[in-house]
C-alpha angles and dihedrals in degrees: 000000000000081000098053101062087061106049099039083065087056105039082058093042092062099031078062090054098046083049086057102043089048087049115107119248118262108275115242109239120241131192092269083074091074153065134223119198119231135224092254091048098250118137108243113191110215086221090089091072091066108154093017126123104222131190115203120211134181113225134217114172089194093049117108085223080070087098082070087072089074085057099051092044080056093051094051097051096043095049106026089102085057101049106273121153119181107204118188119187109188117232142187097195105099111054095331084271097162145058117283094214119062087212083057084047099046097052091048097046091045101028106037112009089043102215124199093187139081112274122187143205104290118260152199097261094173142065128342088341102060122129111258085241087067104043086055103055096041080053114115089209107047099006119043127267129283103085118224126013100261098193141351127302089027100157132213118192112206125197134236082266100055086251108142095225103168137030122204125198122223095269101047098106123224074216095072133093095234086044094064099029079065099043085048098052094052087057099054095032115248108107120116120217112236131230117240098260083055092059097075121211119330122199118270124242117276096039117152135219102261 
């Protein structure tokens, strides 16, 4: 009796172990795991963009970087047949850049920027109130480097399989050739994700619209 009260710890001990070695890793999250609100306060889940490739922008109507929205309109028309889904979500973080009422929101991106493209409610982008959205895709583990957004229109481009693959600063123009030849390679595949030291230098916090 004395034995067994030795073994029968150990017997569950390892039974515990086997258990663990047979568990599944822990599954990587993707953009289909979460929800964007729209203007009109709907929930909108982001799952519904599976096999989509979806570029994520934050928005600041007041920015100066607001004459890259041409250029996303025109992203958007030239690659929609191929997958393409430009995403905005309006933000006053940076600068408070940006209008403070969605109905305000909703009448300039639609009235006078003219935007093809899905905008949403506008949202907390920085620090401890960030929406999750945003704190996966700054995430080195599941998002792409460069920690927090530093300033507005800074752009994440997501992949069909809700993979954040590249990460664009504020400056870097829909306009430009490298701009599209990577948008182009993450719709037809073959883009490879780079490591940190391939990212090259970001802009720091606190940079300003020049």
């Amino acid at each position: 009796m004395r034995r067994w009260r030795y073994i029968l710890p150990g017997m569950l001990i390892g039974a515990q172990i086997a258990i663990a070695a047979d568990a599944p890793a822990p599954r990587h999250k993707s953009l289909y795991d979460y929800s964007l609100v729209s203007l009109d306060g709907n929930v909108v889940p982001l799952s519904g963009y599976k096999g989509k490739v979806v570029l994520i922008v934050n928005l600041a109507s007041k920015s100066i970087y607001n004459r890259q929205i041409a250029a996303l309109n025109e992203l958007q028309k030239t690659y929609a047949d191929k997958g393409l889904i430009v995403v905005g979500i309006p933000s006053t973080d940076f600068g408070a850049e940006e209008l403070t009422d969605n109905a305000a929101i909703q009448k300039y991106y639609q009235e006078s920027a003219h935007a093809g493209f899905k905008v949403f409610s506008k949202a907390c982008l920085r620090g401890k109130d960030a929406i999750p959205l945003v704190r996966f895709l700054t995430d080195p583990k599941d998002g792409v480097t460069g920690g927090d957004i530093h300033w507005n229109f800074t752009k994440f481009l997501v992949d069909r399989e809700g993979t954040p693959l590249v990460r664009f600063e504020s400056d870097s123009e829909p306009f430009d050739a490298e701009f599209r030849l990577k948008v182009e390679q993450v719709l037809d595949g073959t883009y490879k994700k780079k490591d940190a030291k391939d990212t090259g230098a970001t802009a720091q916090d606190g940079d300003e619209d020049d």
